[in-house]
C-alpha positions as CSV (number, residue, x, y, z in Angstrom):
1,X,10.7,-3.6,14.5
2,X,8.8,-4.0,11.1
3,X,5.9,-5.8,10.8
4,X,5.3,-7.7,7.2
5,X,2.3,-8.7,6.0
6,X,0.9,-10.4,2.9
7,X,-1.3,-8.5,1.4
8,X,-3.7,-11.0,-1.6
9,X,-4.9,-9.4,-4.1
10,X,-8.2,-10.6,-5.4
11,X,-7.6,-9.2,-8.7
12,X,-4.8,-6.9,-9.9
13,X,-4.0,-4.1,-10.2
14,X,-5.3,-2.4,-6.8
15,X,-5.0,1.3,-6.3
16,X,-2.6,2.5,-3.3
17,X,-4.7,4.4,-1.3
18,X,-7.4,1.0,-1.2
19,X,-4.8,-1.2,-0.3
20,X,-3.8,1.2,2.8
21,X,-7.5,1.7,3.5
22,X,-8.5,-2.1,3.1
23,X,-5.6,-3.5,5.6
24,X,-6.1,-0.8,8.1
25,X,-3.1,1.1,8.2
26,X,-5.2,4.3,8.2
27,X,-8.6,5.3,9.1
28,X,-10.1,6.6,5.9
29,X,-9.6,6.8,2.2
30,X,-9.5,10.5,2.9
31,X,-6.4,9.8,5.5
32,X,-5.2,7.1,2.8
33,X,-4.7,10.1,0.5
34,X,-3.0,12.3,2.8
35,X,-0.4,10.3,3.9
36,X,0.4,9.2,0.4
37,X,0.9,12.9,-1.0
38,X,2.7,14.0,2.4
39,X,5.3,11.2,0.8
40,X,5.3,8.9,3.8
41,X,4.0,5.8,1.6
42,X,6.8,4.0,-0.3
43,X,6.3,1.3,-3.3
44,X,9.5,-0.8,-4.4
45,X,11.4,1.5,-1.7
46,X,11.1,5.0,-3.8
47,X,8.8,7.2,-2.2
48,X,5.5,7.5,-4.1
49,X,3.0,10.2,-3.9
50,X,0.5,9.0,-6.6
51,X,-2.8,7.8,-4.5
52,X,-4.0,6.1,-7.3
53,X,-1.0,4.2,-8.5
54,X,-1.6,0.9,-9.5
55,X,-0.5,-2.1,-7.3
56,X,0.5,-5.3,-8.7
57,X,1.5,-8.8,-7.8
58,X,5.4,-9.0,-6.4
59,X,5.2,-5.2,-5.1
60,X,6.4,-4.1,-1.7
61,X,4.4,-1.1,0.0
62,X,6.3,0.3,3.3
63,X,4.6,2.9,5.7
64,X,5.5,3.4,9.3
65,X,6.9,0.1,10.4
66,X,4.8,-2.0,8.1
67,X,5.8,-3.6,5.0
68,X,2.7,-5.3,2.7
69,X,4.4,-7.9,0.3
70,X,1.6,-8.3,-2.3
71,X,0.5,-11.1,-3.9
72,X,-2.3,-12.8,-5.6
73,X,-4.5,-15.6,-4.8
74,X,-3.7,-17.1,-8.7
């Protein structure tokens, strides 16, 4: 089962690796990176191994059985 959660983005655009960090999905930014290179992270359902790549409003991160719809509070 696949948890989804709405992710609001204060102000746009976010870097990956913050938004995994910031919601708890992993312990560190360190462990944020990692996961993201191994190519277990997946933006817009293509697998993405950028740590810093920029996050904006209507994208859909996936990694393990959560899903972050992102949005912004404008």
């Amino acid at each position: 089962m696949t948890d989804e959660i709405q992710v609001v983005l204060k102000k746009e655009p976010a870097e990956l690796c913050k938004i995994l960090k910031f919601e708890n999905l992993v312990m560190s930014g360190g462990e944020a990176k990692q996961v993201i290179a191994a190519g277990l992270v997946r933006v817009n359902h293509e697998i993405e191994t950028r740590k810093r790549k920029k996050i904006y409003s209507g994208d859909l991160i996936e990694f393990q059985e959560y899903r972050l719809k992102i949005t912004t509070d404008s």
